[in-house]
N, CA, C and O atoms as a DFTB+ gen file, in Angstrom:
776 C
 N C O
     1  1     154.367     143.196      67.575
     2  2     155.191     142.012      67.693
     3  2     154.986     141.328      69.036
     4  3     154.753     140.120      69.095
     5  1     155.058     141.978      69.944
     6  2     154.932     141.829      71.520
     7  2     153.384     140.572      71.864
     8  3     153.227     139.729      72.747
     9  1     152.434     141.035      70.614
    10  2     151.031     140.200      70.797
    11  2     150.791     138.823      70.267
    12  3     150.147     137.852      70.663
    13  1     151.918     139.219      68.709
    14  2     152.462     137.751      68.483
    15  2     153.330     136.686      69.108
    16  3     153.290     135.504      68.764
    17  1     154.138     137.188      70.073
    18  2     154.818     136.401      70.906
    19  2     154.113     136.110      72.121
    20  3     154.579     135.251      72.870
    21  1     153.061     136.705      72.415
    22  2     152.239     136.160      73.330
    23  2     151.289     134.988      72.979
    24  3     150.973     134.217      73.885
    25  1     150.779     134.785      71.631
    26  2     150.027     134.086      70.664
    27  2     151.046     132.778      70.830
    28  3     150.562     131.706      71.195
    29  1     152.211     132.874      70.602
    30  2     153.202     131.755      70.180
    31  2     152.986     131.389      71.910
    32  3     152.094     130.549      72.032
    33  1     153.421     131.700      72.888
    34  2     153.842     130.948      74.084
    35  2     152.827     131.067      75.300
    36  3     152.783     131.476      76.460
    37  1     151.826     130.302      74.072
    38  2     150.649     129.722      74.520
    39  2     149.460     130.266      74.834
    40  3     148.729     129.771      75.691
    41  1     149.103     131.566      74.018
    42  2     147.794     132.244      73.997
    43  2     147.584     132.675      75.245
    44  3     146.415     132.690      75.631
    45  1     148.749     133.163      76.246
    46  2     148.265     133.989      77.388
    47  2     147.617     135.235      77.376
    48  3     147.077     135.703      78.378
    49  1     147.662     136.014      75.840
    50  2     146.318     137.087      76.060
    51  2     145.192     136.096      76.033
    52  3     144.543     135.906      77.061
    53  1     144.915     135.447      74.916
    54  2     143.677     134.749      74.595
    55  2     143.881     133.295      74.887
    56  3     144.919     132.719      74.564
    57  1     143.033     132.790      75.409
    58  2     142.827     131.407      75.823
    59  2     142.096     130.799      74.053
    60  3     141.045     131.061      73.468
    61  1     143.498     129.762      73.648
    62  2     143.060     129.433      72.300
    63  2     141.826     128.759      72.223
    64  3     141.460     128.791      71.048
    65  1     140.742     127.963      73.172
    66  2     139.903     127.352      73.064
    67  2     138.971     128.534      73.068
    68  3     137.935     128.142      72.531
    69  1     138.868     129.614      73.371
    70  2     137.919     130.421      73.341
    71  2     137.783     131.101      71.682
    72  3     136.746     131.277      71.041
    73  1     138.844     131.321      71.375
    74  2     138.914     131.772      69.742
    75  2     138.559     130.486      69.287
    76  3     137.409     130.639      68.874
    77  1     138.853     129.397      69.136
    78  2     138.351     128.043      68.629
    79  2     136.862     128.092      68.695
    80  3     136.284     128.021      67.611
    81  1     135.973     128.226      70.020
    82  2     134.598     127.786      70.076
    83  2     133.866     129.152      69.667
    84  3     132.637     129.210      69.641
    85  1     134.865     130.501      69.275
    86  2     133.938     131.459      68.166
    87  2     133.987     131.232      67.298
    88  3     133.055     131.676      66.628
    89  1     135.102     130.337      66.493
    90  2     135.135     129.945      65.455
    91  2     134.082     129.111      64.575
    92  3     133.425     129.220      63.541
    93  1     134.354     128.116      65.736
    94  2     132.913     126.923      65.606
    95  2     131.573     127.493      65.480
    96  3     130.923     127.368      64.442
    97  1     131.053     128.245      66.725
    98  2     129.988     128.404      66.573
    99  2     129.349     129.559      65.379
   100  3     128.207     129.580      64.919
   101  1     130.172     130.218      65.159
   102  2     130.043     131.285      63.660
   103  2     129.886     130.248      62.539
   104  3     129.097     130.462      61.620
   105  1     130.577     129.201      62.595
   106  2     130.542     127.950      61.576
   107  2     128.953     127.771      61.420
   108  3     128.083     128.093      60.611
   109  1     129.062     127.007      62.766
   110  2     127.543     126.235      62.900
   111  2     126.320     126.770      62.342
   112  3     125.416     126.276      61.668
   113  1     126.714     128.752      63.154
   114  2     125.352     129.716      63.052
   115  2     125.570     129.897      61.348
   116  3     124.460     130.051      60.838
   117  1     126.275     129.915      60.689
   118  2     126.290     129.929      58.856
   119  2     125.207     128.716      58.983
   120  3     124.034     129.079      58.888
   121  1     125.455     127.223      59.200
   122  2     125.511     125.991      58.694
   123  2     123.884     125.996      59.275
   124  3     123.119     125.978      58.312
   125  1     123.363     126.010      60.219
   126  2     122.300     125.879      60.950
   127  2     121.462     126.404      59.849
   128  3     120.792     125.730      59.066
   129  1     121.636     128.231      59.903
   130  2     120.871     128.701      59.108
   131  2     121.126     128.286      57.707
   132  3     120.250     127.423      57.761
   133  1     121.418     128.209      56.928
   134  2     121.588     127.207      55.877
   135  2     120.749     126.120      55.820
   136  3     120.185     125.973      54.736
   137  1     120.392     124.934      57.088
   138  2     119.972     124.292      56.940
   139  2     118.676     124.405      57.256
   140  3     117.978     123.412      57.054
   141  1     118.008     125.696      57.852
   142  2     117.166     125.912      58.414
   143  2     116.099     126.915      56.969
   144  3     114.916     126.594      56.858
   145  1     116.612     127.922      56.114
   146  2     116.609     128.428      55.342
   147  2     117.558     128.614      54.123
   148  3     118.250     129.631      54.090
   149  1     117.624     127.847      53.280
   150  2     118.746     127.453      52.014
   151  2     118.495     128.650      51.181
   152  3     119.349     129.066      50.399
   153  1     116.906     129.421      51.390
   154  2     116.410     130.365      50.198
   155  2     116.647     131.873      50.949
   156  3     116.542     132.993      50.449
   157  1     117.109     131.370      52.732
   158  2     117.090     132.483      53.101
   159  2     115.571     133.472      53.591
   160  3     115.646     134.510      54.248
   161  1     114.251     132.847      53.088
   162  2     112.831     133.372      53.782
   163  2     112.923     133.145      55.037
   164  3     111.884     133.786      55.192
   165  1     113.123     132.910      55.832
   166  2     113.153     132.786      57.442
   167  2     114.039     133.495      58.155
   168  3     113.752     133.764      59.321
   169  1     115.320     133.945      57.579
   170  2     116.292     134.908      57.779
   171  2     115.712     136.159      58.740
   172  3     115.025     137.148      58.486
   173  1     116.238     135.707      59.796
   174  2     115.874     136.993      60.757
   175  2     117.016     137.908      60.917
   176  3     116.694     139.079      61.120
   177  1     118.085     137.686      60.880
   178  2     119.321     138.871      60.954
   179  2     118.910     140.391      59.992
   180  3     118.692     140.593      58.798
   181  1     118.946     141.248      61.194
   182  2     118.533     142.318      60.050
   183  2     119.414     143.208      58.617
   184  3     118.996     144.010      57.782
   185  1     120.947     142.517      58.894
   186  2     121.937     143.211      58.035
   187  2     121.660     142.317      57.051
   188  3     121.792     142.862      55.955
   189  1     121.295     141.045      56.958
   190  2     121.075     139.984      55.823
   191  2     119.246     140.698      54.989
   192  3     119.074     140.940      53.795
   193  1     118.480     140.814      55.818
   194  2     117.000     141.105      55.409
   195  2     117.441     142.917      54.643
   196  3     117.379     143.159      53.438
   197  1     117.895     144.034      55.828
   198  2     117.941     145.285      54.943
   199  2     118.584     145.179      53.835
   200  3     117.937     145.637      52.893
   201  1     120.167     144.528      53.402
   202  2     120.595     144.986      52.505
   203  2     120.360     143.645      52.090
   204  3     121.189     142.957      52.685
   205  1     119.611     142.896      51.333
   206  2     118.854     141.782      50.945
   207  2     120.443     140.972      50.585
   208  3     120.832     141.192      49.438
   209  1     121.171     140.268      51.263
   210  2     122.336     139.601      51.063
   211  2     122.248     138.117      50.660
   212  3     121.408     137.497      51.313
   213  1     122.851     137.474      49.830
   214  2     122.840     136.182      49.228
   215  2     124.548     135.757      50.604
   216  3     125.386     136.292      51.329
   217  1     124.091     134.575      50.150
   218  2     125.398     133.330      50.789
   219  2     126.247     133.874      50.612
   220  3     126.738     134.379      51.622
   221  1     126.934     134.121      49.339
   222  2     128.439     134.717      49.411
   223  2     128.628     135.771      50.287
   224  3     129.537     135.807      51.116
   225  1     127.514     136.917      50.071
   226  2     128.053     138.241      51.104
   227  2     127.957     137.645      52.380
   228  3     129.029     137.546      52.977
   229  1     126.682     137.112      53.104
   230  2     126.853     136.533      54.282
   231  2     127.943     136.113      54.814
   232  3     128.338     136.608      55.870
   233  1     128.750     134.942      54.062
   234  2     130.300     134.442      54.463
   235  2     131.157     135.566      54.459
   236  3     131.682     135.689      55.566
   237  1     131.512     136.452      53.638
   238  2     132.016     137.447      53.615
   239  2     132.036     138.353      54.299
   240  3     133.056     139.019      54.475
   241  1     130.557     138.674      55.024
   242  2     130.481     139.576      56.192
   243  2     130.860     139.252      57.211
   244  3     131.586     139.966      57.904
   245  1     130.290     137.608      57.682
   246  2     130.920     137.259      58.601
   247  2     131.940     136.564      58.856
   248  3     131.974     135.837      59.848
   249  1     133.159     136.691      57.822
   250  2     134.927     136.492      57.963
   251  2     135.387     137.779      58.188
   252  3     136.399     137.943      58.869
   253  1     134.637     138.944      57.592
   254  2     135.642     140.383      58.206
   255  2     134.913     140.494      59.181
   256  3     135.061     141.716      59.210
   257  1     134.030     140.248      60.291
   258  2     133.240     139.946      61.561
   259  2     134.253     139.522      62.582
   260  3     134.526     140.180      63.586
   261  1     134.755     138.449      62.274
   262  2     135.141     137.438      62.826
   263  2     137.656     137.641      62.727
   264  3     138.686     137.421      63.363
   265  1     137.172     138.130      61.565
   266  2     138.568     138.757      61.739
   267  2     138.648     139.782      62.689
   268  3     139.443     139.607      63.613
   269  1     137.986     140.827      62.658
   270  2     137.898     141.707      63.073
   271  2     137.779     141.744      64.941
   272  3     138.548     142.296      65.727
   273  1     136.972     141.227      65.127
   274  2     136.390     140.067      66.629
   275  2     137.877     139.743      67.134
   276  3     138.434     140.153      68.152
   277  1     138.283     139.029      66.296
   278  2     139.617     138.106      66.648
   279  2     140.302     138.998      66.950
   280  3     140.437     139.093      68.170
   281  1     141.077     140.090      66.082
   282  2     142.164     141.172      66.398
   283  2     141.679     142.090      67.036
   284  3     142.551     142.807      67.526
   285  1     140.603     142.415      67.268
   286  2     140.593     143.646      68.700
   287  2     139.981     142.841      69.674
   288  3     139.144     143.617      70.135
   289  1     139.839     141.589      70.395
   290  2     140.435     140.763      71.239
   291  2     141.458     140.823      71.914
   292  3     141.582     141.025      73.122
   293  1     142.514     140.574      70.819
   294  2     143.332     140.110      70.759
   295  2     144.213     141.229      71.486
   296  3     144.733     141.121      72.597
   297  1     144.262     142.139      70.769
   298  2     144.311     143.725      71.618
   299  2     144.314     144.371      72.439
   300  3     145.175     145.139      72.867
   301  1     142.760     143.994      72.951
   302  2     141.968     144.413      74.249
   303  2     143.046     143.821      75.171
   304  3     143.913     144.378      75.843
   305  1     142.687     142.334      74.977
   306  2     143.646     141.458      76.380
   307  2     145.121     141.980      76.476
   308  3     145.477     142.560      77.501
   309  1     145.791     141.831      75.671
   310  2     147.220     142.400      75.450
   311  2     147.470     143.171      75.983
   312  3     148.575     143.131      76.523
   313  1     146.267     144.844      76.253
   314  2     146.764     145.688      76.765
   315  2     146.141     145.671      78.110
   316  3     146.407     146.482      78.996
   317  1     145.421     144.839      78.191
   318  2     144.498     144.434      79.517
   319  2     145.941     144.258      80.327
   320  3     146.487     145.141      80.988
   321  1     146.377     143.038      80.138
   322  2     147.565     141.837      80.422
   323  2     148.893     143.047      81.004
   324  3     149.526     143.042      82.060
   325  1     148.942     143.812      80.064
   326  2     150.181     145.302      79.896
   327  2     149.913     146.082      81.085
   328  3     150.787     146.408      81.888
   329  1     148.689     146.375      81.180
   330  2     148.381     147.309      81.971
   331  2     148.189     147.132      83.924
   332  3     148.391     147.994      84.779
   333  1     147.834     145.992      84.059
   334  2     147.995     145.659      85.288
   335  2     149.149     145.270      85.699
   336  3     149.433     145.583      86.856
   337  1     150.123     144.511      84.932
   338  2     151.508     143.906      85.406
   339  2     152.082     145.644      85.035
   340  3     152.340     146.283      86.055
   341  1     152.210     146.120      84.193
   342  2     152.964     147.821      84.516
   343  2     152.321     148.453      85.820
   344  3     152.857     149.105      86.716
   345  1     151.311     148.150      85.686
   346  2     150.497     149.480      87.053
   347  2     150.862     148.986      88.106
   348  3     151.358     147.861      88.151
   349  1     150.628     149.974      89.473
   350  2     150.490     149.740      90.597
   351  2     149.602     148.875      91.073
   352  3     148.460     149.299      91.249
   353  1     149.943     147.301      91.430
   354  2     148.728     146.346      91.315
   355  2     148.164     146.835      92.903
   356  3     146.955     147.027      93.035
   357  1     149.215     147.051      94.246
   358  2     148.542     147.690      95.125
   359  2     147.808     148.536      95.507
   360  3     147.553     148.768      96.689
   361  1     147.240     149.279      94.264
   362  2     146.135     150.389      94.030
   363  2     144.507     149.422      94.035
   364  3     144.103     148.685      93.135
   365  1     143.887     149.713      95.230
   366  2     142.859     148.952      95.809
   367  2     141.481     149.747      95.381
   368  3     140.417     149.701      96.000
   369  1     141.790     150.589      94.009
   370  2     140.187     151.047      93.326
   371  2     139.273     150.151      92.856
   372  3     139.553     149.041      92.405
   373  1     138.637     150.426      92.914
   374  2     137.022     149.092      92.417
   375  2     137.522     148.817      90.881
   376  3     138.454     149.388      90.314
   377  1     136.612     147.731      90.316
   378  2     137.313     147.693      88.859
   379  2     136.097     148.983      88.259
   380  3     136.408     149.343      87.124
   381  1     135.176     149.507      88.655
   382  2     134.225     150.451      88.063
   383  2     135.176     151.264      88.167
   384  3     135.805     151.258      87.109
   385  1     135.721     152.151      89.098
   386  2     136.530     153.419      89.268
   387  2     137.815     153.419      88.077
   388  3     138.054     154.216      87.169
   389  1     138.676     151.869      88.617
   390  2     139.391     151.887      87.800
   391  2     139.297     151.641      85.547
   392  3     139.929     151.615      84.491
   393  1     137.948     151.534      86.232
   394  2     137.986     151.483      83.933
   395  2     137.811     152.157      83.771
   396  3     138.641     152.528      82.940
   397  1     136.785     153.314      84.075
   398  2     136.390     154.845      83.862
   399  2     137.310     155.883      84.207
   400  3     137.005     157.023      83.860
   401  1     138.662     155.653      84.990
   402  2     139.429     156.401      85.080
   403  2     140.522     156.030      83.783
   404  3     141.579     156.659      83.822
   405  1     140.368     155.202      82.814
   406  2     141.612     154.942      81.783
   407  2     140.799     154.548      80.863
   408  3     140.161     153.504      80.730
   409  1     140.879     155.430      80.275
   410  2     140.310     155.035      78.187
   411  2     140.499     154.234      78.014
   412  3     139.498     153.525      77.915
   413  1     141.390     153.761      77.876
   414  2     141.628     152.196      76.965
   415  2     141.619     151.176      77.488
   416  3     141.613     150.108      76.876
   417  1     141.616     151.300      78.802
   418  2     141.097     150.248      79.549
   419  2     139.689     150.005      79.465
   420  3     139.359     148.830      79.308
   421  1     138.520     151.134      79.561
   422  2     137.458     151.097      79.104
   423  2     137.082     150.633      78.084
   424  3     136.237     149.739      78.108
   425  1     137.477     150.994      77.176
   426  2     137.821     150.107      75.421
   427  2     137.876     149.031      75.052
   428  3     137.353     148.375      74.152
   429  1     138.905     148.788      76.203
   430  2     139.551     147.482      76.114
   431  2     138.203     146.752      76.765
   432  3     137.604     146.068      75.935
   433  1     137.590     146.771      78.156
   434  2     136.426     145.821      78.573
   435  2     135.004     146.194      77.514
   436  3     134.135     145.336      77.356
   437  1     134.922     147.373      76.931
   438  2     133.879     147.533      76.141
   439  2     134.257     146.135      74.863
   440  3     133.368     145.287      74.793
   441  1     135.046     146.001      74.267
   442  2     135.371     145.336      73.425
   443  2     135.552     143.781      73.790
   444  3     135.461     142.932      72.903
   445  1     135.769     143.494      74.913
   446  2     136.069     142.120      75.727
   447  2     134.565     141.619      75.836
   448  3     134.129     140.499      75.569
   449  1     133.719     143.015      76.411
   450  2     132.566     142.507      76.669
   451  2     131.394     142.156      75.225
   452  3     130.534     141.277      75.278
   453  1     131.612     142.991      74.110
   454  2     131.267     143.049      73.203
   455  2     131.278     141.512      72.336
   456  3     130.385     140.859      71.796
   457  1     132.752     141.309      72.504
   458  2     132.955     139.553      72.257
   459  2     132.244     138.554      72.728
   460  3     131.681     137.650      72.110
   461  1     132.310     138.803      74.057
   462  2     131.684     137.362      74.853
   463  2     130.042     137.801      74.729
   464  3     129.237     136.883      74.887
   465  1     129.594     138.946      74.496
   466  2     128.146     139.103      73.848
   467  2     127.832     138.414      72.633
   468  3     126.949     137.562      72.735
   469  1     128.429     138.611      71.340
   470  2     129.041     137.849      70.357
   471  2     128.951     136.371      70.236
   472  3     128.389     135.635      69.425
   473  1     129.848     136.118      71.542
   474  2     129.326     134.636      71.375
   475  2     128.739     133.669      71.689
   476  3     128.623     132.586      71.115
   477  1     128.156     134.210      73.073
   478  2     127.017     133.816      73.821
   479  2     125.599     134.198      72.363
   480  3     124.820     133.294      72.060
   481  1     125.536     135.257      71.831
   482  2     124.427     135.479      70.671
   483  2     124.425     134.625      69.809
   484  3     123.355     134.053      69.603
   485  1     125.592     134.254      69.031
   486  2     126.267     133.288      68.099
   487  2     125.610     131.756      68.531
   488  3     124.799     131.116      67.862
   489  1     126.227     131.355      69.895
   490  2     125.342     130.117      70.211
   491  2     123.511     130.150      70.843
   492  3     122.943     129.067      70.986
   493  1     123.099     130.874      71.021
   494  2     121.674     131.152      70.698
   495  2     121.336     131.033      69.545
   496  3     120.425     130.240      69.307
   497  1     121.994     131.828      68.377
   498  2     121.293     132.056      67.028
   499  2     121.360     130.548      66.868
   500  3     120.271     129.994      67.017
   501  1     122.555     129.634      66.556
   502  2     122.918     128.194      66.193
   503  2     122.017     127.395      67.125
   504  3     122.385     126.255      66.841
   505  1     121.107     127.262      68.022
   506  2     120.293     126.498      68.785
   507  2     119.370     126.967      68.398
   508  3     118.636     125.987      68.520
   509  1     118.247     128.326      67.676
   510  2     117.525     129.009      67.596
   511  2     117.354     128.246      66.233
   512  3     116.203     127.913      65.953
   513  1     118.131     128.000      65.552
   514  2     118.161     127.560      63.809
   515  2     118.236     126.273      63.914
   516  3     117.567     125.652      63.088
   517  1     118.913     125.593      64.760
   518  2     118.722     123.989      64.033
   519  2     117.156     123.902      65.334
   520  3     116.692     122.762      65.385
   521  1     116.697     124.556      65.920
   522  2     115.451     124.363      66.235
   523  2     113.972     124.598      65.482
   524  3     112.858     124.111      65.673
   525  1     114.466     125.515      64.597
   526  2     113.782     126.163      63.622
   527  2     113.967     125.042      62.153
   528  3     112.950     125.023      61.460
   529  1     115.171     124.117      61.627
   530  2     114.996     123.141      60.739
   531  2     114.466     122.271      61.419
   532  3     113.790     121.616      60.625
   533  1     114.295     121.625      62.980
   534  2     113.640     120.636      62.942
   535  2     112.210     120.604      62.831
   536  3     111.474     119.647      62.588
   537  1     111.857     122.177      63.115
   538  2     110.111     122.497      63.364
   539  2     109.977     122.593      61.730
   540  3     108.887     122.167      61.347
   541  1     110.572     122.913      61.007
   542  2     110.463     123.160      59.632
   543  2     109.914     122.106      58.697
   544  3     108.840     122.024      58.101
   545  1     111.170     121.187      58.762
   546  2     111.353     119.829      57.934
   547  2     110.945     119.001      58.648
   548  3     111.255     117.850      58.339
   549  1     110.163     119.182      59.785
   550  2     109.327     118.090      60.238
   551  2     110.299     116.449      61.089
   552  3     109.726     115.392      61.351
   553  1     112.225     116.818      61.408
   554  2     112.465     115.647      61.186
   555  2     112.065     114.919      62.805
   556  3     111.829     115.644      63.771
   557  1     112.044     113.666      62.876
   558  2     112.306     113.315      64.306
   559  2     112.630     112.857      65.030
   560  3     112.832     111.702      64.655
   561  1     112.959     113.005      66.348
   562  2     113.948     112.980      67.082
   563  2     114.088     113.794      68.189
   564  3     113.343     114.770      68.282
   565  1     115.138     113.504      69.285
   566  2     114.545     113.679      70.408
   567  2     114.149     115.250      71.289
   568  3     113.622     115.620      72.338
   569  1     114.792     115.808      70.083
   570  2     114.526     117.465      70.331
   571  2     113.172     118.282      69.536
   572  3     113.025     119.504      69.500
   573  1     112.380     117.396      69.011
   574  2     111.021     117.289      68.380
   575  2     110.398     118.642      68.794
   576  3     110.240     119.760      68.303
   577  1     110.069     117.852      70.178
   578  2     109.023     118.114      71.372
   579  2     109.162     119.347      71.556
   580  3     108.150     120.004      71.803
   581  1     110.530     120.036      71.482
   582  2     111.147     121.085      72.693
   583  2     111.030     121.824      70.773
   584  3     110.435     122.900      70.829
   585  1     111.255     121.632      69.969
   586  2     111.341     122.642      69.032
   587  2     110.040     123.220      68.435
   588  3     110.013     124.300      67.844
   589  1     108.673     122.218      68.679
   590  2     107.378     122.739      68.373
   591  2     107.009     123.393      69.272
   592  3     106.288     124.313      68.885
   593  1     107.169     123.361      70.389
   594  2     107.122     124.203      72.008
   595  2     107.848     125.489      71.610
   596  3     107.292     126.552      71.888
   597  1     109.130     125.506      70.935
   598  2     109.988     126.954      71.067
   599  2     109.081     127.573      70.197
   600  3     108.420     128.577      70.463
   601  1     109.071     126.837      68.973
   602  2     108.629     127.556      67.604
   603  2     107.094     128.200      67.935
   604  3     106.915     129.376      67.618
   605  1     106.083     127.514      68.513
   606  2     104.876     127.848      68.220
   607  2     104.585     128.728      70.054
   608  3     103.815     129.685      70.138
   609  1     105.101     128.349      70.915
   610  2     104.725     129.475      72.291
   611  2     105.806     130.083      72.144
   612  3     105.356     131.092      71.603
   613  1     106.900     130.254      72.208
   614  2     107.698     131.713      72.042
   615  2     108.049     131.797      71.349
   616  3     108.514     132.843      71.803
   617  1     108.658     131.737      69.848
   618  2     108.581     132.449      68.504
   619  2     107.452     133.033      67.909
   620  3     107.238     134.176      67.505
   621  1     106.722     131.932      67.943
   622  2     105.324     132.556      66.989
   623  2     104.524     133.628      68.239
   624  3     104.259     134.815      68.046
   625  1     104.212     132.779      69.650
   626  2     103.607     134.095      70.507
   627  2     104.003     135.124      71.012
   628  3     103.322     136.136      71.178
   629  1     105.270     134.956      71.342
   630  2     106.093     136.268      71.744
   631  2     106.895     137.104      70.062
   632  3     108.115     136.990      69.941
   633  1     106.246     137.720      69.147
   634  2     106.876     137.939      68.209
   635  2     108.733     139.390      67.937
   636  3     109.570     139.880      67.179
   637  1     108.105     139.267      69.468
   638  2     109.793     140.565      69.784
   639  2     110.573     139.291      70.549
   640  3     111.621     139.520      71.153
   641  1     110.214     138.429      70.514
   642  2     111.445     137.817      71.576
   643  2     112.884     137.430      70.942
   644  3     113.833     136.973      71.579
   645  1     112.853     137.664      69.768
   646  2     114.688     137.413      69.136
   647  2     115.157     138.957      69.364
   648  3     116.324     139.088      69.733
   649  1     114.390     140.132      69.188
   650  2     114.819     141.482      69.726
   651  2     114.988     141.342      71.212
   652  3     116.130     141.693      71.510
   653  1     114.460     141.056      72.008
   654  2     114.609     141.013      73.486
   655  2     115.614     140.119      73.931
   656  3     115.929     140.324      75.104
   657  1     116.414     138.895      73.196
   658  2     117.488     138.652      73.278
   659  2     118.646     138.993      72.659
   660  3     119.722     138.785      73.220
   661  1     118.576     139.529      71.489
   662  2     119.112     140.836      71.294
   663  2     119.970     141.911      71.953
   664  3     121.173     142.158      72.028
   665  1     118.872     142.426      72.382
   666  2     118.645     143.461      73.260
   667  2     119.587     142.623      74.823
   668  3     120.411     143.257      75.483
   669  1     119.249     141.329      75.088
   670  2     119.662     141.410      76.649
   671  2     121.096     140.582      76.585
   672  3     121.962     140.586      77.460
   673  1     121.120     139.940      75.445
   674  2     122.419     139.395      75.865
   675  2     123.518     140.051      75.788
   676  3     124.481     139.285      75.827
   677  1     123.777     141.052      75.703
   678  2     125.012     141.957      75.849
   679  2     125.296     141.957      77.819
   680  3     126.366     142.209      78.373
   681  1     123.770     141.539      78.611
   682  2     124.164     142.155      80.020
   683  2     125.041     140.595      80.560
   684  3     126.153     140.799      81.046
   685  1     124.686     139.467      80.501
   686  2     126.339     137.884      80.399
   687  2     126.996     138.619      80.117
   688  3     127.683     139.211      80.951
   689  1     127.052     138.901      78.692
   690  2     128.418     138.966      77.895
   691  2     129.501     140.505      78.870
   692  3     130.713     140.504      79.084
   693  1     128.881     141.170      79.099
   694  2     129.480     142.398      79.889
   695  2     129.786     141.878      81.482
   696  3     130.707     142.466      82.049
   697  1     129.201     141.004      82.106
   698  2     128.773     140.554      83.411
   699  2     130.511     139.092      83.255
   700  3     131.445     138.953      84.045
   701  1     130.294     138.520      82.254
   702  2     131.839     137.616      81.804
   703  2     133.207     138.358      81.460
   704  3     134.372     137.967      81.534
   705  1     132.617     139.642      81.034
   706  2     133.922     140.225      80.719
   707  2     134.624     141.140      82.119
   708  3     135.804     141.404      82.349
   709  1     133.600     141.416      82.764
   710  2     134.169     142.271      84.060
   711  2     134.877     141.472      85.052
   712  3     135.842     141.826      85.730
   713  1     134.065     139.957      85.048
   714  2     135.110     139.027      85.465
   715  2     136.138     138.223      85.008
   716  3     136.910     137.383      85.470
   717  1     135.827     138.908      83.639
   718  2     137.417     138.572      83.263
   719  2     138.819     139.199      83.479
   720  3     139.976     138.807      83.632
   721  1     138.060     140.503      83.408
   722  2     138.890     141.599      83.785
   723  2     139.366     141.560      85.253
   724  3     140.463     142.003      85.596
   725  1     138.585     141.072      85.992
   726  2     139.370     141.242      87.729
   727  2     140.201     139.690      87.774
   728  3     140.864     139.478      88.789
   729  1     140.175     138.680      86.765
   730  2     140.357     137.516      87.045
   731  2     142.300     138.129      86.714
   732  3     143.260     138.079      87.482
   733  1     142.205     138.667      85.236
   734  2     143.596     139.104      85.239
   735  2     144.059     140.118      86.157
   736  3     145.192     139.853      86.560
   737  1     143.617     141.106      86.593
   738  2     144.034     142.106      87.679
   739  2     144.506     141.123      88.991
   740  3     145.551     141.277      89.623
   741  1     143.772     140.374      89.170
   742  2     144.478     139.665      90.566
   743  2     145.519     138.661      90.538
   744  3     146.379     138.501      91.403
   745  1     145.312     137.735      89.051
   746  2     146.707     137.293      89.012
   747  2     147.755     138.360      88.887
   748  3     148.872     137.846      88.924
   749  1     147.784     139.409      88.780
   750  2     149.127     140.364      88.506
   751  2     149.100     140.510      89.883
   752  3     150.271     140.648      90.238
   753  1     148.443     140.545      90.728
   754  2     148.322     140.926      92.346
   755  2     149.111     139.745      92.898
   756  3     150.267     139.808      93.317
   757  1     148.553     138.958      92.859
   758  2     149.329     137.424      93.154
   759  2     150.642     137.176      92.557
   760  3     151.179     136.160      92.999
   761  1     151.447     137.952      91.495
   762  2     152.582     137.410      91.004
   763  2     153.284     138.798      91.745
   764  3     154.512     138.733      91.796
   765  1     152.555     140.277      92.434
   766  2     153.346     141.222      92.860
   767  2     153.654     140.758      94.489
   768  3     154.632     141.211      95.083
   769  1     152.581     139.681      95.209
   770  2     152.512     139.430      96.423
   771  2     153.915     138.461      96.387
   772  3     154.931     138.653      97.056
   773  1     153.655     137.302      95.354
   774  2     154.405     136.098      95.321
   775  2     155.947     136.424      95.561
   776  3     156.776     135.514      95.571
């Protein structure tokens, strides 16, 4: 109850524009690829290629994705938010010492960071795909130039490079969440000083 009344008076766990622009861009990354592959042959996601998934499961996977995203968020911060205004904010441990000394605080930034990986990936994939329909369908316009350049020197020559972003964008997304994490620790510092 405590997370819903935080939701109501004004998304102080979660900043509502941030759930808004995962929203969007999960939109887009459906819509892109869609427009980029309607039959789905170009489909690089590997949960769509192993278990050979049509449109419906796709939407489906990614609404319990995205539910799921949303409420352990939602969570994380809550107890993020809980845990510094209860604690001793004058306890001057590093934020490394202090996450590894509390489970769920660990949890909690594993999962914070996991998100903003999420959606930093999310808007790659959605720039990666409507770059991939314009090299496709030939259309033109002023991102032409820059999409036969992506498509043919680093897609086609680098053939691991969607694994290698993959692979690296989790280190933003972890690198945004640690400063997210000290951003709330010090306002609780500032409201124990105030």
């Amino acid at each position: 109850m405590k997370i819903i009344n935080h939701i109501k008076a004004g998304a102080r766990v979660a900043p509502a524009l941030l759930i808004i622009l995962y929203y969007l861009f999960i939109i887009l990354d459906i819509y892109t690829t869609y427009l980029a592959t309607p039959d789905l042959k170009y489909e690089s996601n590997w949960m769509v290629r192993c278990f050979n998934l049509n449109w419906s499961q796709i939407i489906i996977k990614d609404s319990f994705i995205v539910i799921f995203m949303t409420l352990v968020l939602l969570i994380a911060l809550n107890y993020m938010h809980g845990y510094f205004q209860d604690s001793n904010i004058k306890n001057n441990k590093t934020f490394i010492v202090m996450v590894f000394q509390n489970k769920k605080l660990l949890i909690s930034y594993i999962i914070l960071g996991t998100f903003y990986s999420h959606l930093m990936y999310t808007v790659f994939v959605t720039i990666n795909n409507y770059l991939g329909y314009i090299y496709l369908y030939r259309i033109g316009n002023a991102l032409s130039a820059i999409s036969t350049f992506y498509l043919n020197k680093i897609m086609i020559g680098h053939p691991y490079f969607l694994l290698y972003i993959q692979l690296l964008t989790p280190i933003p997304g972890f690198i945004v969440a640690s400063y997210k994490v000290k951003k709330i620790r010090n306002k609780y510092r500032k409201l124990s000083v105030g």
